[in-house]
Phi, psi and omega in degrees: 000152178212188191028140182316106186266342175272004179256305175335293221317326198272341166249120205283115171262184179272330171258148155231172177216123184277076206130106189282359166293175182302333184257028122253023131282338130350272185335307183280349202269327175287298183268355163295319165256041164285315197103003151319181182231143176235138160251139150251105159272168209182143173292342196175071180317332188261359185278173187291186177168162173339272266272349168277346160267006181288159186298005182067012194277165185240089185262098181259015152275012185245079185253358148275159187257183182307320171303051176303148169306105174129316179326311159336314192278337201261339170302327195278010188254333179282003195280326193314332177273102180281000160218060183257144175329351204238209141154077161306083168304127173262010171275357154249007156297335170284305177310336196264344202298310187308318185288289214304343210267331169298309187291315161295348151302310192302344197268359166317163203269284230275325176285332173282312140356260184334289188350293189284340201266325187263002166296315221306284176324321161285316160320330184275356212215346187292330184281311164357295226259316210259308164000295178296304156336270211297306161339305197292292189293348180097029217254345179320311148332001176184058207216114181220105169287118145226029211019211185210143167266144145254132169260112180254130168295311212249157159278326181319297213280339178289311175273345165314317215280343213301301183340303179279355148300342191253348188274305149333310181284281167356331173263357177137337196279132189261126204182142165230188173217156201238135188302171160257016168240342131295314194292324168291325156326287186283347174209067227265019155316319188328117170276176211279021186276002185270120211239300157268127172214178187219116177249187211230103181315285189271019152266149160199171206243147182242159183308319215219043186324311173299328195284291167330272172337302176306333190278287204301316192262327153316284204294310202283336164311317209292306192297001199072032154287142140289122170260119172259147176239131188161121178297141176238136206230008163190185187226146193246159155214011163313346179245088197308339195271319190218038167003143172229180189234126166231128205279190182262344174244030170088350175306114198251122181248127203254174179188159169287348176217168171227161120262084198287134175186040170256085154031243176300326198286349214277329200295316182297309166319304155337302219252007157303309163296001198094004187269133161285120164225155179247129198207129170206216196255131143334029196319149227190128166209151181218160175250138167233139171263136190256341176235052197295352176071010183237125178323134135265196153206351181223172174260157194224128191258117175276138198262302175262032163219019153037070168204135155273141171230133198225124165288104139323206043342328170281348194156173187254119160297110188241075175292161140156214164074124193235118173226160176224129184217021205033176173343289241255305201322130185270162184293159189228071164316000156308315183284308183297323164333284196303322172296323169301322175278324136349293193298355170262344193268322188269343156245063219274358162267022160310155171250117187283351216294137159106006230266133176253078214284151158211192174190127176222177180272033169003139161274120200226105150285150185285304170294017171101304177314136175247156191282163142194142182163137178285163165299114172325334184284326181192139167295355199256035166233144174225149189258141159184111211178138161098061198228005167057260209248328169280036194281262203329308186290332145286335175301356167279289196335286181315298213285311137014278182276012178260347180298321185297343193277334170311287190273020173051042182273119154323081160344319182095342175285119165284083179282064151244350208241009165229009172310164180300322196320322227275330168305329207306278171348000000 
């Protein structure tokens, strides 16, 4: 227990929040100036998480969802590649089939369509959201609009993408595309291998993602969240008036609301109530040079080796790379290795010394889609979980409706197209 946890047991908040990443604190950062009263429980406050190893990008241009049309056929040629964008434990396939099954569903013209029109609402809207946030918490200072490049090697791979460029623009997205003599312009760390690029007006990157969190969770302590520490391994609804969270050592924490957001872990907590969701974990691993030596000045998408380098403050970051191993799989840092070797060969005067690996758990819907919502079962649980590649960049935003669904506000969202519901099936 931490912050006064013996005053939660006896006093009944209006919130409880289940998670401690950057979107439940969003969440609590939201209804705390609302004027609610909140608890946040968390497993470990001071421990890693997503929200601390992500590449730090604000992509609010990634308003498609990943399952594009075709894609289906070329994972199954990166699963062949034991260090490829791509990588299937496969004693963990029978748990993942219904999600691959999902995901291929997702690449339909009318389904992807729906997709793309409900990231787009949220994404056209993040700075609203998250601006006013970073101004509160003190974060403006290391908040760096420059947008960002993609970069192509081949004309193929430049002209496969136009269709969804163009698709992009029609949701909002601001882009030009670039000569290989502008991309050296804007980046001449770069090696001279790029024939195309495309920059993004409106992405941008914060320094400290991990700084960030912290930042986040100081201010929500500041507004007067109580923080309990303690794994919550189910949700009670035997008391109607006040639901509870319940830990692995029987603590039982009750609120006038729950907010489920713990990230990869939310499905279980879900399907404690009876909710189905398809979820699963995304693995995601990057290397950071904290004395890599080279000017960047943006974060940069490499299109056909699907990895990023991102100028930290902390260091320069070369993420990427998708595995799915479920939870309990321990990392296979061999993928970082392999990012790293990318990030030398496309920037090649880096320095690795000091290089620092990780691995984390993207929240992964097969559609793309992040839950927000109340629970079919009772309002008085809301789900906001499952933001994949966008937890940071969507977490003011998730926090945002969920306060309004707290204060019984019309969002301006139409929230059925991130519901819970959409799984029953």
């Amino acid at each position: 227990m931490t912050q006064n946890a013996r005053n939660a047991s006896t006093t009944i908040p209006d919130v409880v929040v289940i998670g401690a990443g950057i979107v439940g604190l969003a969440c609590a950062w939201s209804a705390l100036r609302d004027g609610a009263s909140v608890t946040v429980i968390d497993r470990d406050f001071e421990g890693d998480r997503t929200s601390h190893g992500n590449a730090g990008g604000i992509a609010v241009t990634e308003s498609t969802p990943i399952a594009v049309n075709g894609l289906y056929t070329k994972a199954l040629k990166w699963l062949f590649d034991p260090l490829g964008p791509l990588s299937l434990d496969w004693k963990h396939l029978p748990t993942a089939w219904p999600w691959f099954n999902a995901f291929r569903r997702s690449a339909n013209q009318q389904r992807f369509r729906e997709i793309s029109l409900a990231l787009a609402s949220l994404n056209n809207r993040v700075y609203d959201d998250l601006v006013p946030m970073f101004e509160d918490i003190g974060a403006m200072d290391r908040f760096y609009r420059r947008g960002a490049l993609t970069v192509y090697e081949t004309d193929e791979a430049f002209a496969a993408d136009q269709h969804e460029w163009a698709f992009k623009r029609e949701l909002g997205v601001r882009w030009h595309a670039l000569s290989a003599d502008e991309i050296r312009a804007y980046e001449p760390s770069l090696a001279p291998v790029f024939r195309h690029g495309v920059f993004l007006d409106d992405w941008s990157h914060i320094g400290d993602p991990k700084g960030l969190v912290t930042q986040l969770r100081a201010r929500v302590m500041q507004l007067g969240a109580t923080l309990i520490e303690g794994a919550v391994t189910a949700l009670d609804l035997s008391d109607t008036l006040a639901p509870a969270a319940v830990t692995g050592t029987g603590e039982r924490v009750k609120g006038r609301r729950v907010v489920v957001a713990t990230g990869a872990w939310s499905a279980s907590l879900a399907a404690s109530i009876g909710d189905r969701v398809l979820l699963d974990s995304e693995r995601g691993y990057n290397t950071t040079l904290p004395a890599h030596g080279i000017a960047l000045s943006r974060e940069v998408i490499f299109a056909e080796r699907k990895f990023v380098a991102t100028p930290l403050d902390i260091g320069l970051r070369i993420g990427g790379a998708a595995e799915f191993a479920g939870l309990a799989a321990p990392p296979n840092y061999r993928r970082s290795d392999a990012l790293l070797a990318l990030g030398k060969r496309f920037l090649p005067d880096i320095n690795d010394a000091g290089a620092v690996k990780w691995m984390g758990h993207r929240p992964a819907t097969p559609d793309s889609l992040p839950v927000i919502g109340c629970s079919p079962r009772t309002s008085a649980v809301i789900y906001a979980f499952g933001h994949g590649h966008l937890g940071l960049t969507q977490a003011a935003t998730t926090g945002a409706l969920v306060a309004d669904l707290l204060a019984g506000r019309t969002s301006g969202i139409d929230l059925e197209p991130y519901s819970i519901s959409r799984f029953r099936n």
